[in-house]
C-alpha positions as CSV (number, residue, x, y, z in Angstrom):
1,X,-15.0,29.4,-5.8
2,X,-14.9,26.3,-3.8
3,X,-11.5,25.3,-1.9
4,X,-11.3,22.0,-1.7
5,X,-9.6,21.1,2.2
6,X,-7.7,17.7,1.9
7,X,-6.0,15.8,4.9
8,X,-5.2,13.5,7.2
9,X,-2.3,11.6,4.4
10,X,1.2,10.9,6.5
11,X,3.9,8.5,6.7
12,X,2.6,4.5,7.6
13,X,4.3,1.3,7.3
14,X,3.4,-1.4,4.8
15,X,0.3,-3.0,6.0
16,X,-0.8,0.0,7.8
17,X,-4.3,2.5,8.2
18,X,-5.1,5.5,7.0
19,X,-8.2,8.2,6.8
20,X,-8.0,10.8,4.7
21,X,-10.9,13.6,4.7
22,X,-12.0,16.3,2.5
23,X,-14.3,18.9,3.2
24,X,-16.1,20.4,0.0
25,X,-17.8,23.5,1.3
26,X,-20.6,23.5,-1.6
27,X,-24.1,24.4,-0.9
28,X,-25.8,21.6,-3.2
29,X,-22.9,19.2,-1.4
30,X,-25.3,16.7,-1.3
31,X,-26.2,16.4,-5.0
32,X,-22.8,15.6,-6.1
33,X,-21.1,12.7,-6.8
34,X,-17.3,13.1,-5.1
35,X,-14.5,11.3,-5.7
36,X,-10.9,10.8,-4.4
37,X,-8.2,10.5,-7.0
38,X,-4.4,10.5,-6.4
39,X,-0.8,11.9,-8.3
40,X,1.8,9.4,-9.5
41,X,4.5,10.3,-11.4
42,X,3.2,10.7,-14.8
43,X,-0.7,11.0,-14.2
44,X,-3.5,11.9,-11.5
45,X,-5.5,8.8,-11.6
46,X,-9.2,7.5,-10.4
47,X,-9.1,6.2,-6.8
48,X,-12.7,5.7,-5.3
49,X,-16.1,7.7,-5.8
50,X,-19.6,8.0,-3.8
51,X,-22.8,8.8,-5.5
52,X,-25.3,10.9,-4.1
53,X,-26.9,8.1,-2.8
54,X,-23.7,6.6,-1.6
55,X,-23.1,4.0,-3.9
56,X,-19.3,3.7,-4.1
57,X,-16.9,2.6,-6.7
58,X,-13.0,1.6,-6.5
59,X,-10.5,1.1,-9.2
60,X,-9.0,-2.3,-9.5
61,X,-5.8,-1.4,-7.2
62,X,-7.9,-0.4,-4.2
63,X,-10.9,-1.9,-4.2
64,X,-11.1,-4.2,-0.9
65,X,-8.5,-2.2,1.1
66,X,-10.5,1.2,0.7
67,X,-13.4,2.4,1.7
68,X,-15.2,6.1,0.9
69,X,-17.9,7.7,3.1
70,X,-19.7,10.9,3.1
71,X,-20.8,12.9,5.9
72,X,-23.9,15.6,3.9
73,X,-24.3,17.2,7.2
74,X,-20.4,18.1,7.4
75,X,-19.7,18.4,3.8
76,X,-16.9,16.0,4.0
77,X,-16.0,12.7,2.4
78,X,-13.4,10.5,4.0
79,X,-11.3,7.8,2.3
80,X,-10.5,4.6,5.0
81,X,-7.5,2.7,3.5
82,X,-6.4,0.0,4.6
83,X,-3.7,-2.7,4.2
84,X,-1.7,0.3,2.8
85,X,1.1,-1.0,-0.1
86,X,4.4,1.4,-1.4
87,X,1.9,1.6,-4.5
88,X,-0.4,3.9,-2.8
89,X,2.4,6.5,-1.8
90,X,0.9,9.3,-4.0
91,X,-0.7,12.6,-2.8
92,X,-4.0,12.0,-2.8
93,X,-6.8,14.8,-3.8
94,X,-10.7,15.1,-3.4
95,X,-12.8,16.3,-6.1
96,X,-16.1,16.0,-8.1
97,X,-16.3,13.4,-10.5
98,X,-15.9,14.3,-13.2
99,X,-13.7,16.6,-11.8
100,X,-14.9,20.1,-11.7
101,X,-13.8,21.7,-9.0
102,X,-10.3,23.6,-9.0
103,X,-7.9,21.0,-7.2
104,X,-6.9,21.7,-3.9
105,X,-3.3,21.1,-2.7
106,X,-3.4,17.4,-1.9
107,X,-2.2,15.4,0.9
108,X,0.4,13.1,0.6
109,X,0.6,9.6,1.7
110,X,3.9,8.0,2.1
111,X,4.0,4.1,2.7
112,X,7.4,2.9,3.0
113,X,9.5,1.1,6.1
């Protein structure tokens, strides 16, 4: 079964940076799409994912502040964010998309002053 590691979410002011990472320790890492998605209150919703062949995709709230990466060699993807808003405070997870994977435990981003 593959554990999905997230991290790197903290406290940051409005206006501030973050990178979050995930490290998907799957063999065929590579071949998958991966995605980052995050918990509000009432849903987990679609944040950003990279294709294989690293073509990326944002929703409409975080496009232009966020940026996704992938690192094969590593297994990891890493989610840059930028201009960070109270909106984004949510705990953010890595997964698949579609998601397939079991979900890990999160990390949670808190933007507030």
């Amino acid at each position: 079964q593959v554990q999905l590691v997230e991290s790197g979410g903290e406290w940051v002011q409005p206006g501030g940076s973050l990178t979050l990472s995930c490290v998907v320790p799957e063999s065929r890492f590579s071949s998958y799409t991966l995605a980052w998605y995050r918990q509000i209150p009432r849903e987990r919703e679609f944040v950003a994912r990279i294709s294989r062949d690293g073509t990326t995709a944002y929703s409409g709230a975080v496009k232009g502040r966020f940026s996704l990466s992938r690192d094969d060699a590593r297994k990891t993807v890493h989610l840059e964010m930028t201009n960070l808003t109270p909106e984004d405070t949510a705990i953010y997870y890595c997964n698949s998309r579609p998601a397939g994977y079991t979900w890990g435990q999160g990390t949670q981003v808190t933007v507030s002053s």
